[in-house]
Backbone as a printed PyTorch tensor [residue, N CA C, xyz], in Angstrom:
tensor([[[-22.4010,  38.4080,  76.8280],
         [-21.4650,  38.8610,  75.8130],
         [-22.1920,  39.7100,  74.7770]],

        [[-21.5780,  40.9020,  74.5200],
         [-22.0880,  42.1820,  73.0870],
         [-21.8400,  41.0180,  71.7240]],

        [[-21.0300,  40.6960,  72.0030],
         [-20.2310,  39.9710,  70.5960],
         [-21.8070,  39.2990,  69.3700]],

        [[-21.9710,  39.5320,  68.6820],
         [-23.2690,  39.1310,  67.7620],
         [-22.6710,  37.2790,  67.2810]],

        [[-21.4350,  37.7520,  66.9840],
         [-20.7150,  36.2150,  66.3740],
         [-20.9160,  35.2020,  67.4640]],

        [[-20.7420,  35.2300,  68.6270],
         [-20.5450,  34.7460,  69.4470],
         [-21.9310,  34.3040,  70.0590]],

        [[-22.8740,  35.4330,  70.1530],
         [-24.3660,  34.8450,  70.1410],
         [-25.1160,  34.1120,  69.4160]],

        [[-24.5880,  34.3410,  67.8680],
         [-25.2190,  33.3840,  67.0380],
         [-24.3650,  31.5980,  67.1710]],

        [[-23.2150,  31.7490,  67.1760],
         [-22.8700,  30.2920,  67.8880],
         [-23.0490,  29.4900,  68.3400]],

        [[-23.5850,  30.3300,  69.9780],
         [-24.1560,  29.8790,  70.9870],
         [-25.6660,  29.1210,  70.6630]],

        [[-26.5220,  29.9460,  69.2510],
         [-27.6400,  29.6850,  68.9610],
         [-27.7470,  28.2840,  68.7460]],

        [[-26.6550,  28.4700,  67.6680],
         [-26.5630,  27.5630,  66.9990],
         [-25.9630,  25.9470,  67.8040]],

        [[-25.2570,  26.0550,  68.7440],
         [-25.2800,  24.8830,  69.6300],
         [-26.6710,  24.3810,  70.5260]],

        [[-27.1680,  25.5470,  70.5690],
         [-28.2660,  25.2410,  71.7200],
         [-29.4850,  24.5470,  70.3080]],

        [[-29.9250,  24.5700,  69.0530],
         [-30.0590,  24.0430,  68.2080],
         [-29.7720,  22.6130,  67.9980]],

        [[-28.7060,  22.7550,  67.7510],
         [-28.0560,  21.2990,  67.6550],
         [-28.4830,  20.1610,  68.8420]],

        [[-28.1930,  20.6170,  69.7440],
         [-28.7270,  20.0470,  71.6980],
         [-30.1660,  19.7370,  71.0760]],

        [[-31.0530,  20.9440,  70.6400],
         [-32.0750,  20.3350,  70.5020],
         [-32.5620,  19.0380,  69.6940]],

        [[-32.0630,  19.4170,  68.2870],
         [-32.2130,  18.1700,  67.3970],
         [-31.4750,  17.2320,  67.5890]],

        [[-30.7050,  16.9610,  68.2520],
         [-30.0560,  15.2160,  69.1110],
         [-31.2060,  15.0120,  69.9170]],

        [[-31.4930,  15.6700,  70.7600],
         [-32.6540,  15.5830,  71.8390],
         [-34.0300,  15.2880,  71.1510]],

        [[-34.5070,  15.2630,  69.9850],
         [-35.4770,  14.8410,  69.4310],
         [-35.2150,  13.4200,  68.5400]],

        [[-34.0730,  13.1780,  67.9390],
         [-33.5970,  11.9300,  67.4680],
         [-34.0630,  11.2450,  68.6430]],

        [[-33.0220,  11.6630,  69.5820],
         [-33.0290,  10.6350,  71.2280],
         [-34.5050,  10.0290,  71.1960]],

        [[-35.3260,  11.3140,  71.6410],
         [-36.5600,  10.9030,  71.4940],
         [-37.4460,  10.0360,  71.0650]],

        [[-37.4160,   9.9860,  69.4970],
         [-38.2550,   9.4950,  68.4930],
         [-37.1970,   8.0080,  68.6740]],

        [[-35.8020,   7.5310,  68.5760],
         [-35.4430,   6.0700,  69.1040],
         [-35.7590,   5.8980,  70.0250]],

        [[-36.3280,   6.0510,  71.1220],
         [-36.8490,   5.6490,  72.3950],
         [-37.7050,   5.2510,  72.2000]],

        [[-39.2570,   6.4600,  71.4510],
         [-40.2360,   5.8700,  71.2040],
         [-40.9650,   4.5680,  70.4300]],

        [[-39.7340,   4.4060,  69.3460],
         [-39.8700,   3.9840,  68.4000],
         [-39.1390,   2.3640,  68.8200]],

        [[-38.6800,   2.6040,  70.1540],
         [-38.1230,   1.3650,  70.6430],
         [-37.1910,   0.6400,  70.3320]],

        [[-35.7190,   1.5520,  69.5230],
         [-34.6590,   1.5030,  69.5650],
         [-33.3690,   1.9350,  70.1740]],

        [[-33.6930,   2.9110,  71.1200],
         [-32.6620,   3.2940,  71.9720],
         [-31.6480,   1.9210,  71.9050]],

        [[-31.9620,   0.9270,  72.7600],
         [-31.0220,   0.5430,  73.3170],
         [-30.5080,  -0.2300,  72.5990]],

        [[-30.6930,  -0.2190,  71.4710],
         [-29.6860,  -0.8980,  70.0390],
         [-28.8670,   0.4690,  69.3920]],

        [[-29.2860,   1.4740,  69.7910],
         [-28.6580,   2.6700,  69.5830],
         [-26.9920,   2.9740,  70.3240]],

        [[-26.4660,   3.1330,  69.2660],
         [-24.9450,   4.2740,  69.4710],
         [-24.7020,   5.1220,  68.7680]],

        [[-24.6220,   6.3140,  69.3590],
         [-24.5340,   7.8760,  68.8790],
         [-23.2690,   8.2090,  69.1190]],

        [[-22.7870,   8.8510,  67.9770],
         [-21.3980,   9.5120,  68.0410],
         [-21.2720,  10.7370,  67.3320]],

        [[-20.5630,  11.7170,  68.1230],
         [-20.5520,  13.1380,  67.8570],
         [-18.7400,  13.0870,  67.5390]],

        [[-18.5280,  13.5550,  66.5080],
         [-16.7990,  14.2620,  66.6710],
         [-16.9070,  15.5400,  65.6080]],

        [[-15.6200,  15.7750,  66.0230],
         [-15.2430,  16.8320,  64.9530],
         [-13.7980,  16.9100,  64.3430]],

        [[-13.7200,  17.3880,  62.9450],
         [-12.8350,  17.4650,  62.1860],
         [-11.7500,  18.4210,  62.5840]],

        [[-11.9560,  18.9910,  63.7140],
         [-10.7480,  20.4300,  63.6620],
         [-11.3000,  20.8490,  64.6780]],

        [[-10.1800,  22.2350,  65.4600],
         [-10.8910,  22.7340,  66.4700],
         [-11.4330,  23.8900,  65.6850]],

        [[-12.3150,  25.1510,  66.3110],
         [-13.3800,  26.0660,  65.9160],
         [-12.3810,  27.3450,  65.2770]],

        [[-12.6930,  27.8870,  65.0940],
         [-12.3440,  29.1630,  64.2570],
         [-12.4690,  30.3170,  64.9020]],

        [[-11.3400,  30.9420,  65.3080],
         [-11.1490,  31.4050,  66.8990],
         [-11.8190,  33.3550,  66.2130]],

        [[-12.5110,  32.8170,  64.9700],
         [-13.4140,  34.2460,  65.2890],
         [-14.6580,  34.1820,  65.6570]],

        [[-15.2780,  32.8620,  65.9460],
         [-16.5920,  32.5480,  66.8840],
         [-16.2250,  31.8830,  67.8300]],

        [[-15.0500,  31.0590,  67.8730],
         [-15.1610,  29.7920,  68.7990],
         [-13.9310,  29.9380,  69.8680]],

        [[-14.0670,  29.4900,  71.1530],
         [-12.4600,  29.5050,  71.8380],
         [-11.9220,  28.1670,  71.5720]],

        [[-11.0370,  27.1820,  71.6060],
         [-10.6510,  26.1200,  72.2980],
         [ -9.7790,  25.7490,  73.8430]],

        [[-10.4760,  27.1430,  74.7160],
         [ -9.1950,  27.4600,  75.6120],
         [ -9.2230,  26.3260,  76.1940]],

        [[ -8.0910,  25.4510,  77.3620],
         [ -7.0760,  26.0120,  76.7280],
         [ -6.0010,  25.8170,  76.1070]],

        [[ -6.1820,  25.4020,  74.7090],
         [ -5.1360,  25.2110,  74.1090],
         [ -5.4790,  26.4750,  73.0520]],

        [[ -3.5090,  26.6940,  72.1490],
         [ -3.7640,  27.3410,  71.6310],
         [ -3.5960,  27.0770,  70.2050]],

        [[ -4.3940,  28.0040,  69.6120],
         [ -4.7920,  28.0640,  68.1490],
         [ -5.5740,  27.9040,  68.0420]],

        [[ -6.2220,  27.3750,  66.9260],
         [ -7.5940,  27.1300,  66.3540],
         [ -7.6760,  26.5120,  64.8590]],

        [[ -8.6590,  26.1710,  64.5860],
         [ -8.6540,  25.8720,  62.7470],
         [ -8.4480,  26.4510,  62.0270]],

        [[ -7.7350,  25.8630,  61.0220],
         [ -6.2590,  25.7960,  59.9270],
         [ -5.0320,  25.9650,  60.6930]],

        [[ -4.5870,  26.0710,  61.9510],
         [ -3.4080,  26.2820,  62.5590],
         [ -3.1390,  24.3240,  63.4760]],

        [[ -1.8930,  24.1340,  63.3720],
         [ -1.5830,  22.7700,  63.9140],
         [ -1.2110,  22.6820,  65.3510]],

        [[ -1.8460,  23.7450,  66.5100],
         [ -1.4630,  23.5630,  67.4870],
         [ -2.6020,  23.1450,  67.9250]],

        [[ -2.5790,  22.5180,  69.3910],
         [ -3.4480,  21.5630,  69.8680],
         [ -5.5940,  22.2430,  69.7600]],

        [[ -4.9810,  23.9010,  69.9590],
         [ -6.6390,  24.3340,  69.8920],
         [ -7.2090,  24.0320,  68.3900]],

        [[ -6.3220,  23.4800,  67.1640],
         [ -6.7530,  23.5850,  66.5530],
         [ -7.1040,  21.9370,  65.6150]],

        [[ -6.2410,  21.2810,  66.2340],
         [ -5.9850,  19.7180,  65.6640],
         [ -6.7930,  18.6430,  67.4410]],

        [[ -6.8710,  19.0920,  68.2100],
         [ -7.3550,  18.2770,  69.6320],
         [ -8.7880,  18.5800,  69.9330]],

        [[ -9.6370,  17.7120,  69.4310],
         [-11.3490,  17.7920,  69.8500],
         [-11.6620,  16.9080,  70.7060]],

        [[-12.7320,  17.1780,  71.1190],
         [-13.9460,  16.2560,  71.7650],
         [-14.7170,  15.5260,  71.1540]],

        [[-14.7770,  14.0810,  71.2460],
         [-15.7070,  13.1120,  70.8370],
         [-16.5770,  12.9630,  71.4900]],

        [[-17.8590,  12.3460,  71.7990],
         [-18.8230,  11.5900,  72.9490],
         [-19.1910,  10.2790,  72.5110]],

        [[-19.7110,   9.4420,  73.1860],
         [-20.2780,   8.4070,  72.3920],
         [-21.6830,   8.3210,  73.4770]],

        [[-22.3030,   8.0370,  72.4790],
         [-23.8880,   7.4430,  73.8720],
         [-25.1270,   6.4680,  73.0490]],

        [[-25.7820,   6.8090,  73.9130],
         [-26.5820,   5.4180,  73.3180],
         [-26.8740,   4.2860,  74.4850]],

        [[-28.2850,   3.7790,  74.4580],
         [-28.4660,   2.8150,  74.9460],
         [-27.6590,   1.6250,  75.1870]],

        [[-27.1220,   1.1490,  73.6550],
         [-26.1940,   0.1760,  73.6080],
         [-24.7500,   0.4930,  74.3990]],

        [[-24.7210,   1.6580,  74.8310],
         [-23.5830,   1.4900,  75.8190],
         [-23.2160,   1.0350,  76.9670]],

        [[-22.5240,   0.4360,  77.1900],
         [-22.5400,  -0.6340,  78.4150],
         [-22.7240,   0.6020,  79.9780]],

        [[-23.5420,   0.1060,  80.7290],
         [-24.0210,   1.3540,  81.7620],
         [-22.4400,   1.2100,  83.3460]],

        [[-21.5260,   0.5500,  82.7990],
         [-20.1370,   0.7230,  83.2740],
         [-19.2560,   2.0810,  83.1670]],

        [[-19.5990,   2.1460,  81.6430],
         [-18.9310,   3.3810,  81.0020],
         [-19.7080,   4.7020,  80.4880]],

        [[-20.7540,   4.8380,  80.8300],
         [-21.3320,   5.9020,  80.9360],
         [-20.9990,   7.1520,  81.5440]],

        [[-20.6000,   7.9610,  81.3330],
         [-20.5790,   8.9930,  82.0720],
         [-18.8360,   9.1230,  82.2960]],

        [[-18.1110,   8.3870,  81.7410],
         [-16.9990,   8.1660,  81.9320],
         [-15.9210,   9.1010,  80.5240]],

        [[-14.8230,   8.9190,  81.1230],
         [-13.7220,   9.3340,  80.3150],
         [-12.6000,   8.6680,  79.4770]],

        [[-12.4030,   8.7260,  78.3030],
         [-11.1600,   8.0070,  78.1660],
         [-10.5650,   9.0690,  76.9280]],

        [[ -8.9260,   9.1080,  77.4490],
         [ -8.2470,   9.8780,  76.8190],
         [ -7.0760,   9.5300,  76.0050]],

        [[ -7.1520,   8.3960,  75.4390],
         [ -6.5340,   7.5960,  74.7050],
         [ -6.3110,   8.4970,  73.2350]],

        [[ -5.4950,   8.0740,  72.9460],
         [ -5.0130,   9.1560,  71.0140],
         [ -5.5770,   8.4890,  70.0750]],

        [[ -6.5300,   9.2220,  69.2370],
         [ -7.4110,   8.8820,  68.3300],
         [ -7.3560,   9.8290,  67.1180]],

        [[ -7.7680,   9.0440,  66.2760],
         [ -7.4990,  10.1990,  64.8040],
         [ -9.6000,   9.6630,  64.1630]],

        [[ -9.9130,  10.8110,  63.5010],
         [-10.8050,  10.3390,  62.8220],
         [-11.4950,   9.4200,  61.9670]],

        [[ -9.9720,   9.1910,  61.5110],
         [-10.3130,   7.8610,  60.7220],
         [-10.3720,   6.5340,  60.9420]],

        [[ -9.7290,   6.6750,  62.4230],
         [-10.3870,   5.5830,  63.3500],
         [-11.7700,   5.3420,  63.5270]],

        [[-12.7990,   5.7360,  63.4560],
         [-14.0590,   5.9330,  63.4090],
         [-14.4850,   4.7990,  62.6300]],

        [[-13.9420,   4.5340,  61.4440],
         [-14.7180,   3.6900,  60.1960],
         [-14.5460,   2.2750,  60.8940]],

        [[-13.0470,   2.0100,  61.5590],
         [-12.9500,   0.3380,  62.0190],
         [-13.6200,   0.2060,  63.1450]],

        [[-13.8430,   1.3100,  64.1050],
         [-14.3770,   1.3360,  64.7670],
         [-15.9880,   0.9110,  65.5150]],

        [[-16.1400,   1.5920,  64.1860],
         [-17.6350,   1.6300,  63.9240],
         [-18.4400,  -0.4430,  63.4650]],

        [[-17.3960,  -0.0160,  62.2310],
         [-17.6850,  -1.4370,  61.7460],
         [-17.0800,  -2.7170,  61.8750]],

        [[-16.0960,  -2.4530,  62.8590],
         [-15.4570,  -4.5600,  63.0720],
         [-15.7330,  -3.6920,  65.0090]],

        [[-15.1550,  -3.0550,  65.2530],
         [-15.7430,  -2.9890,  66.9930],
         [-17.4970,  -2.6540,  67.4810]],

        [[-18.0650,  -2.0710,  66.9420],
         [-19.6960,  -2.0360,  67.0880],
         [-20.8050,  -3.1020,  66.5620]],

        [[-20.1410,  -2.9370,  65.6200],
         [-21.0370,  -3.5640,  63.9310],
         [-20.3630,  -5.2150,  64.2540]],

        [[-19.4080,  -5.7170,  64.3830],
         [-19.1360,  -6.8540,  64.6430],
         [-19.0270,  -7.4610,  62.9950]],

        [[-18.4910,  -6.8400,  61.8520],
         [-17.9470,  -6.9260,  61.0880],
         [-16.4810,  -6.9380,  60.7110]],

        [[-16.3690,  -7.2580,  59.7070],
         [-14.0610,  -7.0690,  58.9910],
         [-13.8540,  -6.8130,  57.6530]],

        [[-13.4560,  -5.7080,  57.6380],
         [-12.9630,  -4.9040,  56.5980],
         [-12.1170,  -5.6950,  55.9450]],

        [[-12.4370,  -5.9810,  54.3680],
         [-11.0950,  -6.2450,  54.0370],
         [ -9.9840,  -5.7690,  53.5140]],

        [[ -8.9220,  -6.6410,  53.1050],
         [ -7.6520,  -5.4190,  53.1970],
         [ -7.5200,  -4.1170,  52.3610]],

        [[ -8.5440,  -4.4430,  51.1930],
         [ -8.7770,  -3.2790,  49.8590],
         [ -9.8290,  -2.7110,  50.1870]],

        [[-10.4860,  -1.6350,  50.4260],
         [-11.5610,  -0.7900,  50.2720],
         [-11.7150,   0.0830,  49.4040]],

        [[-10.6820,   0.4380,  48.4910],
         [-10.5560,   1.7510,  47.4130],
         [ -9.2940,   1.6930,  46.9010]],

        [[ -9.1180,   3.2570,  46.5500],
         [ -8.2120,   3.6560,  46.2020],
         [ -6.3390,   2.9600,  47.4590]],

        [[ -7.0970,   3.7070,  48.6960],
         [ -5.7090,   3.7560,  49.6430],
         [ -6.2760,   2.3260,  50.6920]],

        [[ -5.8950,   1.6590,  50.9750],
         [ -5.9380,   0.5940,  52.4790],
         [ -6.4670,   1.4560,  53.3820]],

        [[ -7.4720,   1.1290,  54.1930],
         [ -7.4460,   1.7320,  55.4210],
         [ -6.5230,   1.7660,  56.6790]],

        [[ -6.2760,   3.2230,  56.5930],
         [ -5.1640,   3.0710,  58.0200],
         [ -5.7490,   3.1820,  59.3730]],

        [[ -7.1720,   3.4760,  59.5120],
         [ -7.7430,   3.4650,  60.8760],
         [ -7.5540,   1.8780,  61.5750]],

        [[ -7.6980,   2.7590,  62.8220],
         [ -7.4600,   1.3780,  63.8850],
         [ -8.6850,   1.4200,  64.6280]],

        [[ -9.1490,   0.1620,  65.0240],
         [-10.3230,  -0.0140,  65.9860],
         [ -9.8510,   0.0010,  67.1460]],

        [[-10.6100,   0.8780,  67.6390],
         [-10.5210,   1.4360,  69.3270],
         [-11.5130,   0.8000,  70.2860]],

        [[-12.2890,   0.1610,  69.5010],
         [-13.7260,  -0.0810,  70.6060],
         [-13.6660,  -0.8650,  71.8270]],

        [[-12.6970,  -1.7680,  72.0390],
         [-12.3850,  -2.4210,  72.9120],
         [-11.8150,  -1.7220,  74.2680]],

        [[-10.6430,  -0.7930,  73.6460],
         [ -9.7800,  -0.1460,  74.3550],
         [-10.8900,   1.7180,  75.3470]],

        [[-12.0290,   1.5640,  73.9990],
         [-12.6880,   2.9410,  74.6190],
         [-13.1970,   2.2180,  75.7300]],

        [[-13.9520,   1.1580,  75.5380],
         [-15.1980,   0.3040,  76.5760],
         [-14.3990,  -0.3620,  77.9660]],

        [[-12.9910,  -0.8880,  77.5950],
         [-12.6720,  -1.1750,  79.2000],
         [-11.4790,   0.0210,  79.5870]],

        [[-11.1920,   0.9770,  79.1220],
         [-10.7880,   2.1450,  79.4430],
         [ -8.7770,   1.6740,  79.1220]],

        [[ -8.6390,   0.8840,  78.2040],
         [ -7.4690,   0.4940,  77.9770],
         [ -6.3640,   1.2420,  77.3360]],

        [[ -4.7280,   1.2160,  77.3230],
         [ -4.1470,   2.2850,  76.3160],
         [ -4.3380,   2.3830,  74.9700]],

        [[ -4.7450,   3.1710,  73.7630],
         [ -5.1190,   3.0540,  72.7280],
         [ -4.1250,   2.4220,  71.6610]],

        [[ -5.1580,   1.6630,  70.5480],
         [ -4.3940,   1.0020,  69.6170],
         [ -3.0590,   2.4520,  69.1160]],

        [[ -3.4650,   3.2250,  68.8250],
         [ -2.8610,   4.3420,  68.1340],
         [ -1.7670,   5.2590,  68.7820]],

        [[ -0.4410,   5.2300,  68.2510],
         [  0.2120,   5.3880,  68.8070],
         [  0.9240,   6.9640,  68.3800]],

        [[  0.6180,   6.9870,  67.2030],
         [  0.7590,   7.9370,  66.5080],
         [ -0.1220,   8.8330,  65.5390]],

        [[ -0.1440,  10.0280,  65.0420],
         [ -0.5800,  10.8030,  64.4910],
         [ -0.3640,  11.6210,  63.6480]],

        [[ -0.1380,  11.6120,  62.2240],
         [  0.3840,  12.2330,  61.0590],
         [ -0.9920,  13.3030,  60.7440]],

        [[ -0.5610,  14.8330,  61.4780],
         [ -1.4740,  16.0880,  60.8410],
         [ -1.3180,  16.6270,  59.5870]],

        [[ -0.3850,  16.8020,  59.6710],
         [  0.0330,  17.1400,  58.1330],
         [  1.3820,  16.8930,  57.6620]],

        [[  1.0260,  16.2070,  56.1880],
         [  2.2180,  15.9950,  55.3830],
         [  2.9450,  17.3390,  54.4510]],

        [[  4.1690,  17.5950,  54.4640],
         [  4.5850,  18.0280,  53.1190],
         [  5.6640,  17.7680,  51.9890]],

        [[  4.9340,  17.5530,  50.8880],
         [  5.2820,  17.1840,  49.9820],
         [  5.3360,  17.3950,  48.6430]],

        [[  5.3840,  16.3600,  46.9190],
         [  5.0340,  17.5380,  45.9640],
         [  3.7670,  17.4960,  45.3870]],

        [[  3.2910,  17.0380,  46.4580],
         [  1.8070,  16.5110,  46.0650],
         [  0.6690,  18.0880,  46.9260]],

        [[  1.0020,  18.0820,  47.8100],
         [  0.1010,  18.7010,  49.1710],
         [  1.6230,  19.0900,  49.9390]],

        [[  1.2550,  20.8440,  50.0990],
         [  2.2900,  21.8170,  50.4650],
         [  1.7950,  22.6780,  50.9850]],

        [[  1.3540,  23.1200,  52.2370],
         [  0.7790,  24.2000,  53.0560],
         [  2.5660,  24.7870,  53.7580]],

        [[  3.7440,  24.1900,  53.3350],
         [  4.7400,  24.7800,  54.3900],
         [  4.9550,  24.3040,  55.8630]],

        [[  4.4060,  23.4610,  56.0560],
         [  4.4050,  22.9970,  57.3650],
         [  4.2690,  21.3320,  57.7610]],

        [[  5.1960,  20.8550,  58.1170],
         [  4.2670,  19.1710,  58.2480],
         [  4.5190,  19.1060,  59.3400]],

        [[  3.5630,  17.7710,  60.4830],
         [  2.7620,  18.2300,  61.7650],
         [  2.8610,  16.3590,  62.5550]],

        [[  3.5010,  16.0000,  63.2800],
         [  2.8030,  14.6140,  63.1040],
         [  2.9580,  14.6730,  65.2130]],

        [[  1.9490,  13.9990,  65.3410],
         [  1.8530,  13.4190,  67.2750],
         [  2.9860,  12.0170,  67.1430]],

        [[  3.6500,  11.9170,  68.1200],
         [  4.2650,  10.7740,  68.9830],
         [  3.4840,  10.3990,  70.1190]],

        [[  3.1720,  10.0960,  70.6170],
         [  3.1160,  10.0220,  72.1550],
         [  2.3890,  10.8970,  73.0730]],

        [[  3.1300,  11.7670,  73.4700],
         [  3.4250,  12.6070,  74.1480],
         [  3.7920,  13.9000,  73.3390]],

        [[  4.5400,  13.7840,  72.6900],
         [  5.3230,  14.4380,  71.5360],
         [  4.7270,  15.2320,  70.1800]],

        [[  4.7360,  16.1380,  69.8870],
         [  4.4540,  16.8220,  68.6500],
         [  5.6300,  17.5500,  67.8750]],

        [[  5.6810,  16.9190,  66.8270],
         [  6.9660,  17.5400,  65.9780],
         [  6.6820,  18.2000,  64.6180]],

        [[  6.5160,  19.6950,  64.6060],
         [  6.4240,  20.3180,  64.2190],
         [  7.5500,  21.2110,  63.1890]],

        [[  7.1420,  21.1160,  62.2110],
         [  8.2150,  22.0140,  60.6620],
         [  7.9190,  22.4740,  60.1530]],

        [[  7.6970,  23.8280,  59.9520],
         [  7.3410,  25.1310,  59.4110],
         [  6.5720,  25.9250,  60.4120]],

        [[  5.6500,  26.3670,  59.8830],
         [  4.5290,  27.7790,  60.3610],
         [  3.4690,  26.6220,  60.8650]],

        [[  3.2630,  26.8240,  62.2670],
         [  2.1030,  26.0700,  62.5740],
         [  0.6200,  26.8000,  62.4460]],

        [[  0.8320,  28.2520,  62.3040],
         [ -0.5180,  28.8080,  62.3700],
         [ -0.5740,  29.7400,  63.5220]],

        [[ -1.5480,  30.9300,  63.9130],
         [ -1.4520,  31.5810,  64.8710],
         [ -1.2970,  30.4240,  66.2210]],

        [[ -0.3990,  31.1600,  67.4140],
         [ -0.6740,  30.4420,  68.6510],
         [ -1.5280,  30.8210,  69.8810]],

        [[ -2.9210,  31.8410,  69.1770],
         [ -3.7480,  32.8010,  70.4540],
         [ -4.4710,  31.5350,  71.0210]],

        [[ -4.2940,  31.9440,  72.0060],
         [ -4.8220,  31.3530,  73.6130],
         [ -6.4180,  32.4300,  73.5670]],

        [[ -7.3390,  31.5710,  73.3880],
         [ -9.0790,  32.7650,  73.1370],
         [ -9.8830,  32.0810,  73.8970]],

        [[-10.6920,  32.7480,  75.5060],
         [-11.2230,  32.0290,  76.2850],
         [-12.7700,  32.6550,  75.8570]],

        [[-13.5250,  31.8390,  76.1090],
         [-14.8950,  32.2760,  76.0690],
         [-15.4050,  33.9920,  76.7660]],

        [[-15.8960,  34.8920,  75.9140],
         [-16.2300,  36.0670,  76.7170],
         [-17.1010,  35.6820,  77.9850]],

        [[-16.7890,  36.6340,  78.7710],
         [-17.4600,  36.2930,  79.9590],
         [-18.5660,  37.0610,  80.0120]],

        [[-20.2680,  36.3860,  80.9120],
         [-21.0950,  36.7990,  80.7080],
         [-21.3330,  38.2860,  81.1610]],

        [[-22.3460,  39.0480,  80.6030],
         [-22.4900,  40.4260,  81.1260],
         [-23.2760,  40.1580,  82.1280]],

        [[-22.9140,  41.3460,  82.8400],
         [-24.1040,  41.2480,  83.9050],
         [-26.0720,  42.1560,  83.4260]],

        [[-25.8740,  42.1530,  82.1950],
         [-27.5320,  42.0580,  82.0650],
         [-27.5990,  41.3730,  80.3730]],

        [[-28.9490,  40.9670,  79.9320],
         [-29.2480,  40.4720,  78.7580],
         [-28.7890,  41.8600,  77.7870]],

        [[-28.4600,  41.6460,  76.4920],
         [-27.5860,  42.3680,  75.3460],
         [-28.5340,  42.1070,  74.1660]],

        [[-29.5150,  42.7070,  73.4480],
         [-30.2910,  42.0940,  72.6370],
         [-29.3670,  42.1720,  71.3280]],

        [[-29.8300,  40.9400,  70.5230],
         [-28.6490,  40.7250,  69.6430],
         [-28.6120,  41.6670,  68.5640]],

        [[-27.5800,  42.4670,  67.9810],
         [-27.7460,  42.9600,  66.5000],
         [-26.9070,  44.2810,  67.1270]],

        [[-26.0090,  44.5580,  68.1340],
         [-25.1820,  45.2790,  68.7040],
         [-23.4090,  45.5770,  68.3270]],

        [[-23.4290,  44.2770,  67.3810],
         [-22.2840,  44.4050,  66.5900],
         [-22.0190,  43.8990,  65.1400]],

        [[-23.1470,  44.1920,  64.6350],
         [-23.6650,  43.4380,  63.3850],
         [-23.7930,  42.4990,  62.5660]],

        [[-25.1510,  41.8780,  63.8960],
         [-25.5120,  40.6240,  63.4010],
         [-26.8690,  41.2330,  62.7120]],

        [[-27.6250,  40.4780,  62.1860],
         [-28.8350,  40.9630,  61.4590],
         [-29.7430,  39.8510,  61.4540]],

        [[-31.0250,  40.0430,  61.9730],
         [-32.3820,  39.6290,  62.2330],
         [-32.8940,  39.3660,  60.7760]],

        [[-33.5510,  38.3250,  59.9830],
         [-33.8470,  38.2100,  58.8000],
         [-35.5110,  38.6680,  59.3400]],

        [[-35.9370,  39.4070,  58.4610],
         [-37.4230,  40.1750,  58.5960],
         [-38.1930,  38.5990,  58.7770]],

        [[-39.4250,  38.6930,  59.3170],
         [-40.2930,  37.9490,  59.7190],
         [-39.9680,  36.6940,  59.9780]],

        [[-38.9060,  36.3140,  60.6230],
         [-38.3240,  35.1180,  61.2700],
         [-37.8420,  35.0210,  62.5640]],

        [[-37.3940,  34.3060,  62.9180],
         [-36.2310,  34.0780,  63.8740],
         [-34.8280,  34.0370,  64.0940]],

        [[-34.5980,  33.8050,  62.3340],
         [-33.1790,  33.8830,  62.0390],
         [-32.5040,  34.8280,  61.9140]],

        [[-31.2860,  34.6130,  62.5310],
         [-30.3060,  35.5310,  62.6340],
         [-28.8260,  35.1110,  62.2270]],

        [[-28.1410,  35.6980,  61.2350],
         [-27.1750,  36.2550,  60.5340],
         [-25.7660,  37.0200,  61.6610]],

        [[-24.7070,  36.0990,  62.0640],
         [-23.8500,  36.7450,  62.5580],
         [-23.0260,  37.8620,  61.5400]],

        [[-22.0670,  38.6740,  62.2320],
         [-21.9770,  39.8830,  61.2000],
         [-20.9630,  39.1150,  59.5810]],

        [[-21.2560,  40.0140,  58.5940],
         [-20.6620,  39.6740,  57.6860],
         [-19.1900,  39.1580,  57.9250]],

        [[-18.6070,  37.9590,  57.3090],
         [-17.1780,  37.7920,  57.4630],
         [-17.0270,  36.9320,  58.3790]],

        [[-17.9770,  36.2090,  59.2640],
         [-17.5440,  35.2910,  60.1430],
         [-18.5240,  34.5080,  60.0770]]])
């Protein structure tokens, strides 16, 4: 791919790969792996001027699935070697994560006050590990109200997404496909920082 945005991305994942891959490392050595659980998610899908989510469409700030439907992983020693390598596609919201973490991993219980709001996450850990239907049945993306007003409120059923107002663009954006020779980067203005390695995708993205 010419695209500079799109190369620096790419950098920048192959980065990331690395520094998990050295954590990994140093708990192994250090002779915690297998008390180890690692979890990757994300808040939104990518920003469809570096990123695709094909194929769904949209992307971040828009409420269609490319832009509200991510990928989690979980890994770690401590994972039972049943479910390794495995799938489960059960409906999950982020804030499932916290009960998750701490009354299904941690083998702790939240109590009913934590702050300001109750926690509304649900613990999944049971349901991720023997591949069961998820606690969560539903999904509130966005509210509107006279509090918080983007014009649009967004919530999952089921199966179901019910949608009111402007959801956001609906482009369908697949990954460029590779060229057939290497493209050295700075072809659509990305910029090389003098005596480094770093590189600057073009202004604006």
């Amino acid at each position: 791919a010419v695209n500079d945005t799109y190369k620096a991305q790419g950098a920048l994942i192959t980065e990331l790969d690395y520094g998990v891959g050295n954590v990994t490392d140093a708990l192994k050595r250090a002779g915690l792996w297998n008390d180890t659980i690692i979890i990757f998610t994300s808040d939104n899908g990518g920003p469809l001027d570096h990123c695709t989510n094909y194929p769904y469409r949209g992307g971040k700030h828009t409420f269609w699935d490319g832009g509200v439907r991510v990928v989690s992983y979980i890994s770690g020693g401590a994972v039972p070697e049943s479910r390794r390598g495995s799938r489960y596609d059960g409906l999950l919201h982020s804030s499932d994560w916290y009960k998750t973490v701490f009354e299904g991993i941690a083998g702790g219980e939240l109590p009913a006050s934590t702050g300001f709001m109750p926690p509304d996450g649900v613990n999944a850990w049971d349901a991720i590990m023997e591949d069961k239907a998820s606690p969560r049945t539903e999904v509130v993306h966005q509210v509107w109200n006279n509090i918080f007003n983007e014009s649009v409120s967004v919530m999952r059923l089921g199966d179901y997404k019910l949608i009111r107002g402007d959801p956001g663009t609906d482009l369908i954006l697949s990954f460029p496909k590779p060229g057939p020779m290497p493209t050295p980067f700075g072809q659509s203005g990305g910029v090389k920082e003098q005596g480094t390695d770093h590189c600057r995708a073009p202004s604006g993205t």
